[in-house]
N, C-alpha and C positions, 0 to 999 in steps of 0.2 A: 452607589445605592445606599439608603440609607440601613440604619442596624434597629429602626424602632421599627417595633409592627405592633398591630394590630390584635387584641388580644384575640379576636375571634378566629384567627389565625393557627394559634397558638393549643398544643395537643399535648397531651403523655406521651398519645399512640397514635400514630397513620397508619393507616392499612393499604396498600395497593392490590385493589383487587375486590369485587363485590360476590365470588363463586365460593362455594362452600367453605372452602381452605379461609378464604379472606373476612368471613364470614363468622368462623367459628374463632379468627383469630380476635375480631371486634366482641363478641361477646364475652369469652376468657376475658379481656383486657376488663370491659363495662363490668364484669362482676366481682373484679378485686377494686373497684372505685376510680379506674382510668377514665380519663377525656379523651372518646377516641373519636377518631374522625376515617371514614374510607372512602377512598377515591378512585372512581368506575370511568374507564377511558369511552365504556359504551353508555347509552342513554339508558339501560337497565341491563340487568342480568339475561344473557342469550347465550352463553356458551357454554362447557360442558355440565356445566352444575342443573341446566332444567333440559338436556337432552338425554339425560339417563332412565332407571329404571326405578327411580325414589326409592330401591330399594336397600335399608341398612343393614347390612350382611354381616352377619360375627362367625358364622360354620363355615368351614372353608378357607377362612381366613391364615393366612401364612402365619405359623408358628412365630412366640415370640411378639414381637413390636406391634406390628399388623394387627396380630388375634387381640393383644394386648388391649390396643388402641381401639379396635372395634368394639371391644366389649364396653369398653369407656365410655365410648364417643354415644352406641347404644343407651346406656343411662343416661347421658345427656340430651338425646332426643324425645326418650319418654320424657323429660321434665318438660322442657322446651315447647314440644310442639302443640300441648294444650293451650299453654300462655300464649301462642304467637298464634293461635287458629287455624293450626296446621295440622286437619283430621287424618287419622291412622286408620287407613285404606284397609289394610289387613295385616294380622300378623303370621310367623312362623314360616315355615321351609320345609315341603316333601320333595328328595331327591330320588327317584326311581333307578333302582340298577336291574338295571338287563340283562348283563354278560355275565357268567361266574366270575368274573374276575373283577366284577365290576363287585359286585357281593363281597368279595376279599378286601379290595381296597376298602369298603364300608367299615367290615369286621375290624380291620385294621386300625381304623379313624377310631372307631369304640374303643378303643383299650388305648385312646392318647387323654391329655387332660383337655384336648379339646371339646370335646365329648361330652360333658359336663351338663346334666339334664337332657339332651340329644337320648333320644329312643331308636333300634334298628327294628322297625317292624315288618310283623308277615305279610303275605299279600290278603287274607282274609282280613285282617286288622288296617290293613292301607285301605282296600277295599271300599271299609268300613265308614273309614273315616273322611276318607277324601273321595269319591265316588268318581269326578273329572276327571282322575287319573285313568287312565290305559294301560291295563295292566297285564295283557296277554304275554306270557313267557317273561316276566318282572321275575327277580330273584328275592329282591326285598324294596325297601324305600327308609329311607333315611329321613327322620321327622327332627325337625331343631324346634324349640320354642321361642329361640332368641330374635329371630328375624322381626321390622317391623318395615311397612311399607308405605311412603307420604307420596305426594304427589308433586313428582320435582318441577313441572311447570309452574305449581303455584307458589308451591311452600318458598322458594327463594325469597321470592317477591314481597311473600307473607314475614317471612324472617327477618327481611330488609326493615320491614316497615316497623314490628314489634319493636328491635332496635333502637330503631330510633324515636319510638314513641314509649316506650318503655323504659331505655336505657340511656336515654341522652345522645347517641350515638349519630354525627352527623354525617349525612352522606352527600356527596359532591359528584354525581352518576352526568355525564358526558362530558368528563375532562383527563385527559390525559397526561401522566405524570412522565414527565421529560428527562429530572436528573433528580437522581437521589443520594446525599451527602449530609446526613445527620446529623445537624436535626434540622436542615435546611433539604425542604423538598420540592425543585420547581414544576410546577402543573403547567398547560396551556393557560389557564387564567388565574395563576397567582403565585403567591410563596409561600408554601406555608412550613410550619416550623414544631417538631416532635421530639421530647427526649427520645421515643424510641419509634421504628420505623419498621412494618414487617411485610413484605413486598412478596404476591400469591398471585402471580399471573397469569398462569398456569402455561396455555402453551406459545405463549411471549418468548422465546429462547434466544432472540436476538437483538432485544432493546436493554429492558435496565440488569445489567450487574452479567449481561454477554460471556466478557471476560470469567470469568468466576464459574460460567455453568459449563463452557467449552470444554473443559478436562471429563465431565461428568459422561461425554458421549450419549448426550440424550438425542430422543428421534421422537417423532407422531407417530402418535395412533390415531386412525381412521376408525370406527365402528358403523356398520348400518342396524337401523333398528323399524320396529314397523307398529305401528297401531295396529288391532284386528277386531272386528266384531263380532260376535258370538252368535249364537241362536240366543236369542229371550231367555232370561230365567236362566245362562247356563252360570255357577256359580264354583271359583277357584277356591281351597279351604285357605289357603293361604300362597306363598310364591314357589314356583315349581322348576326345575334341575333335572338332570339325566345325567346317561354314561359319559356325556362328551366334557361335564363341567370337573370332571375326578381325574379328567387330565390336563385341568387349565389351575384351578384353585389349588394356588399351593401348601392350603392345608390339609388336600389329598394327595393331589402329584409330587411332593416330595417325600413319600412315605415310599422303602423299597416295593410295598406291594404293588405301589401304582405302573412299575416298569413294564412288568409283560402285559397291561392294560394296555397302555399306551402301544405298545407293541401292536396287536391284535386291530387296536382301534385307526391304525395308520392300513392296516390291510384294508379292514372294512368302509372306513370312512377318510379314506387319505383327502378328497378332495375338499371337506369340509375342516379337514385340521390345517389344511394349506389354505385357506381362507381368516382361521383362525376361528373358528365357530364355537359355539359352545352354547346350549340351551337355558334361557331365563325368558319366562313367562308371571308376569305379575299381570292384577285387576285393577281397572278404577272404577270410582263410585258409579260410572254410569254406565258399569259391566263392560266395556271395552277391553280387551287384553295391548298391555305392552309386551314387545316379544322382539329379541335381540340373541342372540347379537357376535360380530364378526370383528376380525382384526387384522387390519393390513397397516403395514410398517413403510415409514420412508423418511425422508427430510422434509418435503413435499405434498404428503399424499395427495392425488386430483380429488377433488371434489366431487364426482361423478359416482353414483352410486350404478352394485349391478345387479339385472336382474336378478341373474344365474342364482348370486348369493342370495336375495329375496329369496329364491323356491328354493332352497337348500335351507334355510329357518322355518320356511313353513313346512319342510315334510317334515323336520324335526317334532315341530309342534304338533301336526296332526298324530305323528307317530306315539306322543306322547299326555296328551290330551284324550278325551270321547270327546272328541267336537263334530255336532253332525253340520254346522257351518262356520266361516271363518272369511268373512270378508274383510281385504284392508283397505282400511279409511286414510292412511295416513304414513306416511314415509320418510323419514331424515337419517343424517350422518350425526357423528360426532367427532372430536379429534380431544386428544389428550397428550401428555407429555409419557412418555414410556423409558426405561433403564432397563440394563441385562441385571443390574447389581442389588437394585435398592426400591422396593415399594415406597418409598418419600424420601425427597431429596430436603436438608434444614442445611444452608449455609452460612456462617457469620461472616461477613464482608469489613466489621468493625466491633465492636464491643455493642453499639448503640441498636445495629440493624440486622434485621434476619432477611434470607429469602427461603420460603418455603414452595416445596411442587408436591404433590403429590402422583407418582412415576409410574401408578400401579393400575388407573383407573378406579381405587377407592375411596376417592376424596367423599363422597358423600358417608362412609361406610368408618371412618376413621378421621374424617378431619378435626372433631370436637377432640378427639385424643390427643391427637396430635397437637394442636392448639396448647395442650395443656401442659405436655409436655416442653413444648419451644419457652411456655412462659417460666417454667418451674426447676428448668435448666436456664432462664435470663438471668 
């Protein structure tokens, strides 16, 4: 084989991977003056990055790295998503708590530095302000201003495209990358060649760099989530949470108040925390609700979605909502990479190349962070 190639060839930065992670690694790189190029083994973006809830989460977020990250990644999407014609659905977060314990873990969340602009308000004041809500026997509601919400079926595609039209950034979408050994990276239709190489596959765990991720004991996660149609006119103030999300977000659930929650919330709602459930209701422009969302674990998960689970989201939702209708339009899975240890996995395989995952389901919520991090530790 010959050793000349082709300059067009020729990059700073490859990215494997076109899903937010991969994403957010090409524009870090494009905005310190890299040539970067990413390579999409599908013929667009279809997997986890536009089956989620476009929603950028910073409350909640696990102390540390995570919250860290989210708050980052956050300013980065305020700047970003004007320029790339990526409209902001809505913003902010009312989490409703139900149980007194649920009220505690809130109190609790208040007095960390998470909290940081976050308001615990009464129910006359929630009332007030978000009307949607359901708030018969509510203890309080927990209001963040941090949150923003895009539209992740579009925005990827929207983001792909600014990129590359705005940033140079060239992309190679239905070629699949084979071997990577930097700065030599062979695809199904070429070689191409990168001082540096940062490989975001997400739930790939058995092709490139295998060996390297096997000690890490990663698994899937499966999610189902639903479209739902409202009545006319009915309007969310912003993205909406309950008691069950204080025992999944661990920047409630690892707070000691969160124990005897979760205690309580295994008596009362054992079958929906064994599904893995937890309440998130977001809007889009054309008043539809997204509304999610469940978690089953495996090497494998089937692909088969279940009803059961369906109607165990929507009592959530109606529980949680004034909704006087709620038709679904619309039904899918998702799958992601998951870890007991680590909300994102950043491996160096070499000096040259990274592989990044993110393990927690917040790629969309934290990838721009993270991003910045991987390059500022390069």
């Amino acid at each position: 084989m010959t050793t000349k190639h082709s300059s067009e060839h020729h990059f700073d930065l490859i990215v494997v991977g076109a899903g937010i992670v991969g994403l957010a690694h090409a524009y870090t790189a494009a905005q310190r003056g890299l040539k970067v190029c990413v390579v999409e083994r599908d013929a667009a973006c279809v997997g986890a990055s536009i089956r989620n809830f476009g929603f950028i989460t910073v409350t909640g977020q696990g102390a540390g790295d995570t919250w860290r990250r989210a708050r980052r990644a956050r300013e980065v999407w305020g700047d970003v998503a004007p320029q790339a014609g990526i409209a902001a659905v809505h913003h902010g977060l009312y989490l409703s708590a139900f149980r007194p314990l649920a009220h505690t873990v809130l109190e609790a969340f208040m007095r960390t530095e998470m909290a940081e602009g976050c308001e615990l308000l009464g129910i006359e004041e929630a009332a007030r302000r978000a009307p949607a809500l359901r708030l018969e026997g509510a203890q309080s509601v927990l209001y963040s201003p941090h949150e923003m919400r895009v539209e992740s079926r579009t925005a990827i595609g929207l983001l792909a495209r600014w990129l590359a039209e705005a940033h140079g950034v060239q992309f190679r979408f239905g070629e699949a990358v084979l071997e990577v050994a930097t700065p030599r990276v062979r695809t199904s239709r070429a070689v191409l060649h990168a001082e540096r190489v940062a490989v975001c596959t997400n739930t790939e765990l058995h092709g490139l760099f295998a060996e390297r991720l096997a000690p890490h004991d990663l698994r899937l996660c499966q999610l189902q989530m639903l479209r739902v149609v409202p009545e006319p006119g009915f309007q969310l103030p912003g993205s909406v949470m309950a008691d069950l999300s204080l025992v999944r977000y661990h920047g409630y659930s690892r707070l000691p108040e969160a124990a005897p929650l979760l205690t309580q919330m295994r008596r009362e709602e054992g079958e929906s925390l064994d599904h893995g459930i937890h309440l998130i209701v977001v809007q889009s422009a054309d008043g539809s609700l997204v509304v999610g969302d469940s978690h089953h674990y495996g090497a494998a998960p089937e692909p088969f979605a279940s009803e059961r689970v369906d109607a165990l989201i929507l009592r959530h939702l109606r529980e949680t909502l004034q909704l006087r209708e709620a038709t679904v339009s619309a039904r899918w899975v998702g799958t992601y990479p998951s870890s007991a240890s680590t909300d994102c996995l950043i491996d160096a395989p070499d000096d040259a190349t990274r592989v990044v995952l993110v393990t927690s389901g917040t790629g969309a919520s934290t990838a721009f962070g993270i991003a910045e991090d991987v390059f500022n530790a390069w």
